[in-house]
N, C-alpha and C positions, 0 to 999 in steps of 0.2 A: 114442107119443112122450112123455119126461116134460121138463116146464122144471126146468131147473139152479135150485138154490137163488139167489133175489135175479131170479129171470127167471118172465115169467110172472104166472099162477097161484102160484107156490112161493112160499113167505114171504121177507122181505126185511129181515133182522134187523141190527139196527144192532148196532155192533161186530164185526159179524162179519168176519174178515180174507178176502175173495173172491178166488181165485189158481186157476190151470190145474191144478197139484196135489190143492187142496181140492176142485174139485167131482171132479178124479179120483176118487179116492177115494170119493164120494159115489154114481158110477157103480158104479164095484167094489162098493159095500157094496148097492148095488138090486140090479144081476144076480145076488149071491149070495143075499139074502132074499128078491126078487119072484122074478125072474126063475127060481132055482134050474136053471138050468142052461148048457151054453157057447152066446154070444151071438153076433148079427151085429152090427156098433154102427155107425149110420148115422149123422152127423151134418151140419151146416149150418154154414159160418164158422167161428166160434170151439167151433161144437158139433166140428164134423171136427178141430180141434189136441186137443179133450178126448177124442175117441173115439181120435186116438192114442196120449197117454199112457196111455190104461188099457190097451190095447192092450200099450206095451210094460211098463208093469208086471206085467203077467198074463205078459210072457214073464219077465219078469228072477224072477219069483215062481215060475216054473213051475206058476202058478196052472191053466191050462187053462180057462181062462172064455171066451174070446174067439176065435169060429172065422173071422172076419175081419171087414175094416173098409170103410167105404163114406165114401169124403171128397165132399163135396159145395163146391166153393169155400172150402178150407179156409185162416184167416185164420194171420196170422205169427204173432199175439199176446194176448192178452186186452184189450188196448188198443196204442195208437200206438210206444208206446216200445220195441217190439220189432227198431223200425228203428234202431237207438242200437247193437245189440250184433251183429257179424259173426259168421256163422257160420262162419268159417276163420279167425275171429280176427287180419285182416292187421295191423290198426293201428286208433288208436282216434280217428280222424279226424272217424267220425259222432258219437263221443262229444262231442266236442268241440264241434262243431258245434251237437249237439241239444240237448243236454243245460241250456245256459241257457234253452231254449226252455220244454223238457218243467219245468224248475224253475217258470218262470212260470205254464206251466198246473195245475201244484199247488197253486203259493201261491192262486191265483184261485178255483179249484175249494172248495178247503179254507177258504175266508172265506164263511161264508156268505151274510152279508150283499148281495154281490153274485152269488157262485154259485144263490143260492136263486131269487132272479127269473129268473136265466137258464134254472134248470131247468125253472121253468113257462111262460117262454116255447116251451119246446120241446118241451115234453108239449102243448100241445093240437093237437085234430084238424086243422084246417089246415096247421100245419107237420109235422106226423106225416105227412097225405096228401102231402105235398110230398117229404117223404124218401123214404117210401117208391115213390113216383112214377121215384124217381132209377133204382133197385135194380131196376127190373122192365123188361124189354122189351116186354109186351105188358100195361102200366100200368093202361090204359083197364078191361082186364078182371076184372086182379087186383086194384086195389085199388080195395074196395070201401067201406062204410060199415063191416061185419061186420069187415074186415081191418084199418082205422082203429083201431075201436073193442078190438082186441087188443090193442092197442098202447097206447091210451090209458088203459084201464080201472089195468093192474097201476102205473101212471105215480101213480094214486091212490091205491096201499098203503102203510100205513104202513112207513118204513122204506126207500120210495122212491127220496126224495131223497141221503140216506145210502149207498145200496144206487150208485146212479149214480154219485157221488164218489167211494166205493171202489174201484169198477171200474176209474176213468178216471184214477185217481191210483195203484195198484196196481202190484207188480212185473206183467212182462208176461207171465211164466211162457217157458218153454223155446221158441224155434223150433223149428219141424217138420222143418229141416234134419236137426237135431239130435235131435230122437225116430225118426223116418221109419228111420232104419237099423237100431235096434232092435226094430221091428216083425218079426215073422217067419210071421205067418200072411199068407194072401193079402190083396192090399186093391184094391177098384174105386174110380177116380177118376174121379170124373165134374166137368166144368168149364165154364163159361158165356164162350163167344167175348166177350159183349159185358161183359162184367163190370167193374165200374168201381171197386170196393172192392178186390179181390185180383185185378188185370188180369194177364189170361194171360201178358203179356209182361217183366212182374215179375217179380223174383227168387224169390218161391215157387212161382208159375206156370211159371217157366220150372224151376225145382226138377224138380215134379213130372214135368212130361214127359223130362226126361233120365232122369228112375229108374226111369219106364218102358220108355224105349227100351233101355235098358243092363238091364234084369231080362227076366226069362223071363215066362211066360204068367200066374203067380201075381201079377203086379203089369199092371192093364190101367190104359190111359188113354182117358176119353173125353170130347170135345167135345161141347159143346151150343150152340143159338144162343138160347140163353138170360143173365139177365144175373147177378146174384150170389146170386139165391135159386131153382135148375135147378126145384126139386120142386115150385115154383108156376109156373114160367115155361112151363115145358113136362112137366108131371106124367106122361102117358102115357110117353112117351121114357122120364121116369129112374123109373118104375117099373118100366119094364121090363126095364130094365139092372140094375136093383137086385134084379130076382127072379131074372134069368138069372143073375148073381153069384151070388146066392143059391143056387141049383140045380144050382150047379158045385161047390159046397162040401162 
């Protein structure tokens, strides 16, 4: 597995503009130097919308890098504002709606003065165990001091603080509505019943399973009783759909 630039481990450079696009590209540019040959691209949340742009940019490229995709609770957006923009484009109601909202959480984010305390309120280990406490069904197990401290440690690099504001204030990058049809190698979805960040019964939740029901066997869908992160909540399960995928391919 590698962390997306600003995620992680990976450096967290200030100025840098962080977008669904950018770390594309960043995927495309490893699979072709490390990787050097066509990939499965397994991702998490916001990892599964970036494993599908590169996905279809590999098809729109006629790249041939990409032998299929494995979505894991895959999120709308790179942030919240992904809800603002329709994918059928009916009217621009949420715009309207959100849009004074999402203004205020820029202005707030982008002063630092007050965004700064907030950010270290929310980096330390007690609220980190709290969050991620939310995201897990079987909590007790998973979140450990080891899974805290993953979370907390990159919370401490330089570039941080800067690295979280960008994100959180950032276009949203494209819906998966709106990639997902471009996609033309197979892809395994795999999705967490209890999931309370991208709930099943949401409009990308409920996406995903119509695209399954309406495609052939190259596009599968599967349930877990897992919550938004499958590959920790019940690992054996989505290993082993993720190999069996694999093995079809």
């Amino acid at each position: 597995a590698i962390d997306l630039l600003g995620f992680g481990k990976s450096d967290k450079p200030i100025g840098f503009e962080f977008s669904i696009e950018a770390w594309r590209d960043l995927v495309l540019d490893f699979i072709d130097e490390v990787v050097e040959q066509p990939a499965v691209l397994v991702g998490n949340s916001i990892g599964s919308l970036i494993s599908l742009t590169v996905a279809a940019r590999a098809e729109e490229e006629a790249m041939g890098v990409v032998r299929g995709v494995v979505l894991l609770n895959c999120a709308g957006g790179m942030n919240s504002k992904f809800i603002m923009e329709s994918p059928m484009e009916e009217d621009d109601l949420k715009y309207k709606l959100f849009s004074p909202l999402f203004w205020l959480i820029d202005r707030i984010l982008t002063t630092r003065f007050i965004a700064e305390p907030l950010f270290n309120n929310i980096k330390t280990p007690e609220n980190i165990r709290q969050v991620l406490g939310n995201v897990y069904v079987n909590s007790d197990a998973n979140v450990d001091d080891e899974l805290v401290d993953m979370f907390v440690q990159p919370s401490l690099d330089p570039g941080a603080f800067e690295t979280f504001v960008a994100v959180l204030t950032g276009q949203p990058g494209p819906r998966p509505e709106r990639v997902a049809p471009q996609v033309k190698c197979p892809m395994c979805i795999i999705w967490g019943r209890e999931d309370i960040v991208t709930d099943l019964q949401g409009p990308i939740g409920q996406y995903f399973q119509e695209l399954a029901e309406k495609s052939g066997p190259e596009i599968q869908m599967n349930l877990v009783n897992t919550n938004h992160c499958p590959q920790d909540d019940d690992p054996l399960t989505v290993n082993n759909l993720i190999r069996n995928f694999e093995a079809s391919l």
